[in-house]
C-alpha positions as CSV (number, residue, x, y, z in Angstrom):
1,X,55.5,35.1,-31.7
2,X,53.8,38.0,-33.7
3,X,50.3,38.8,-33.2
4,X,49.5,37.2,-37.0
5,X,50.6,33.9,-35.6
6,X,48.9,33.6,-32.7
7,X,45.4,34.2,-34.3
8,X,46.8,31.7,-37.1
9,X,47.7,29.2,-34.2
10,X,44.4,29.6,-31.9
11,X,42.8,29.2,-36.0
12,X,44.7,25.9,-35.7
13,X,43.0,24.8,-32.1
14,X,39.3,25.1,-33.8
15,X,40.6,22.8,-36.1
16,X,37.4,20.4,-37.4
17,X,38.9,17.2,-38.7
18,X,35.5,15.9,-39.9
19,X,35.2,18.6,-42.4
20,X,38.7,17.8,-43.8
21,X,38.2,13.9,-44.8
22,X,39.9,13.7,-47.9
23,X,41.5,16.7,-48.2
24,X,45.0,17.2,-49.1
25,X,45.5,20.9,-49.6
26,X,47.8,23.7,-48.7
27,X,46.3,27.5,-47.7
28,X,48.7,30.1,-48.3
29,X,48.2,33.1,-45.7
30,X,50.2,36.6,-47.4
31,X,49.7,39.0,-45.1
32,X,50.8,42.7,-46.7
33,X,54.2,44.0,-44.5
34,X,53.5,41.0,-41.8
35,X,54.8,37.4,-43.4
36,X,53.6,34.2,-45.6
37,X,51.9,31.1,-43.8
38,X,50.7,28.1,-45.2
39,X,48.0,25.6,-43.2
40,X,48.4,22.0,-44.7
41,X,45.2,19.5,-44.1
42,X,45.9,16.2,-45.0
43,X,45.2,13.1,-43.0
44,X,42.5,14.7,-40.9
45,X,45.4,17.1,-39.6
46,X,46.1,21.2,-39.7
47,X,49.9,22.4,-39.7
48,X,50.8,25.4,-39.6
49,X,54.1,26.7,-40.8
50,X,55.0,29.9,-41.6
51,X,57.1,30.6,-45.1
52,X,55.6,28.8,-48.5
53,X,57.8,25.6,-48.2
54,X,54.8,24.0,-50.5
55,X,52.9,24.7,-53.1
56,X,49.7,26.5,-52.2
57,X,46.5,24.9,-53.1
58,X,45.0,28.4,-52.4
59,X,46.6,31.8,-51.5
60,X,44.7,34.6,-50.0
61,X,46.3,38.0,-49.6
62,X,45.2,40.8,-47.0
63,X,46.2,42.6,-44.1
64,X,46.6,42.2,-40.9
65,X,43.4,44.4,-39.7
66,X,41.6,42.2,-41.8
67,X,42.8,39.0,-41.2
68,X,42.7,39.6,-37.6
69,X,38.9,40.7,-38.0
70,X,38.4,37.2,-40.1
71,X,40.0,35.0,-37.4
72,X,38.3,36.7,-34.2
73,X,34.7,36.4,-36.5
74,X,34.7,40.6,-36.0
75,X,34.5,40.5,-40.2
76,X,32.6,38.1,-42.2
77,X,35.2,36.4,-44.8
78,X,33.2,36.5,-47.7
79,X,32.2,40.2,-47.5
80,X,36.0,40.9,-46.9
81,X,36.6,38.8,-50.3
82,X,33.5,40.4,-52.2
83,X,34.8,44.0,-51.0
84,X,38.8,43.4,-52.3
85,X,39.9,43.4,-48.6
86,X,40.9,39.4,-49.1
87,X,42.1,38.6,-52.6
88,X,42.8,35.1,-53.4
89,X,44.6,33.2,-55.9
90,X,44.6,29.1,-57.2
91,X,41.6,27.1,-56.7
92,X,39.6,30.2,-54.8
93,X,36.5,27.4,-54.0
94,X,38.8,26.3,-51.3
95,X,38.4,29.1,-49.4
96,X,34.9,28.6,-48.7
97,X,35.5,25.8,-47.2
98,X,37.4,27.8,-44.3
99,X,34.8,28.5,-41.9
100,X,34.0,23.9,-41.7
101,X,37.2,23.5,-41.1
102,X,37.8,26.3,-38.9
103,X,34.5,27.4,-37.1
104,X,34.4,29.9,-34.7
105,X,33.9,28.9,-31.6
């Protein structure tokens, strides 16, 4: 299992159900030299599966410095986003919904 996965898979243990009640949307994870994953929540659930077997509700694309800085709360998302580290693509207001449905712990 890469490194990029298991942050993406301890992402997947803070999963907050609550904050996904009527959702039914897929992230897309590009991560530059590394891999694609995608994180469905539907049905008060989080999968994780890496590839793009669905169509991404959101895709955000970065590296792996600062995705793993995101997912250990070392970098603040949105100033990773506002300074071009993150770029996203689709329905970006998505992506701010992250950090409810994925808090740090």
């Amino acid at each position: 299992m890469s490194e990029i996965h298991a942050l993406l898979e301890g992402m997947q243990a803070r999963f907050n159900p609550k904050a996904a009640t009527g959702m039914d949307e897929v992230f897309q994870y590009d991560i530059e030299g590394v891999g694609s994953w995608q994180v469905k929540v539907a049905d008060g659930k989080s999968t994780l599966t890496q590839g793009t077997p669905d169509d991404a509700s959101v895709t955000l694309m970065t590296d792996p410095d600062t995705l793993h800085g995101v997912l250990t709360g070392e970098v603040d998302g949105m100033q990773a986003f506002m300074s071009g580290k993150i770029k996203a693509s689709g329905n970006i207001m998505l992506a701010m919904r992250l950090n409810d449905l994925f808090p740090q712990a």
